[in-house]
N, C-alpha and C positions, 0 to 999 in steps of 0.2 A: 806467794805460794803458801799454801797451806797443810799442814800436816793431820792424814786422816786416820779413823780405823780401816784396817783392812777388809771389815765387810761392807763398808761405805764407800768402797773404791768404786771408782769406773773408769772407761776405757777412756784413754788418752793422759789416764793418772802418770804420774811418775813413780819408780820404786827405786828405793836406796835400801842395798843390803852393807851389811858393814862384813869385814869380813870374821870366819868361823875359827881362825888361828890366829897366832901372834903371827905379821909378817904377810898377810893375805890381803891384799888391796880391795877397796871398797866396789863396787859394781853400780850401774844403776841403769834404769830404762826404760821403757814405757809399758802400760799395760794395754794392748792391742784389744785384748777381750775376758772379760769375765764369765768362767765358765763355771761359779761354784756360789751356791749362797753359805752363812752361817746356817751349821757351825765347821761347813769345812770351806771355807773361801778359797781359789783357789783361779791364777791368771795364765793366760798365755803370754809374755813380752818379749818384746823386740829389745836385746841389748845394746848399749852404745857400742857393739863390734860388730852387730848388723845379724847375729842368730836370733831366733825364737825359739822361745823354749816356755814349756811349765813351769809354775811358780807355787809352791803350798806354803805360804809366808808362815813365819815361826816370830819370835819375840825379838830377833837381831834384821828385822826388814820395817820399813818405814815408809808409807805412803803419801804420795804429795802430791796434793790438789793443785793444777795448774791454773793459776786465777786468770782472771778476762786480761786481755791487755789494755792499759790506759786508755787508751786511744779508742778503743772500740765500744762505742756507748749507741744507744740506739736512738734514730733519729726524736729529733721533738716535733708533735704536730704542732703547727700555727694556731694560737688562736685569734688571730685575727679576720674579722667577716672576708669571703671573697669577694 
């Protein structure tokens, strides 16, 4: 994973907010769709409780690139003559 700027987001990113109180549990969830460029970025995401809601990230939200998985690499052609 990788942590991005918020106008470099896209959809399938992950979003961690921390929370805005002492005592307010963290959140986090996916960004289903980008609906805003810089300088006002702004997402629609699906929370881990299963709502969607708008998102206008501020300086306590955190973006995260979800990287490829190990495993999924793209075939190699042969080079050997047929």
């Amino acid at each position: 994973m990788t942590k991005v700027t918020t106008t470099a987001a896209l959809a399938g990113d992950h979003v961690e907010v921390i929370g805005h109180r002492v005592g307010d549990a963290p959140r986090s969830g996916e960004i289903v769709e980008v609906l805003g460029a810089a300088p006002s970025p702004h997402f629609r995401v699906r929370w881990e409780d299963g709502h969607v809601s708008l998102l206008y990230p501020s300086t306590d939200v955190a973006i995260v690139r979800q990287s490829a998985p190990s495993g999924a690499r793209k075939p190699r052609r042969s080079t050997r003559p047929a």
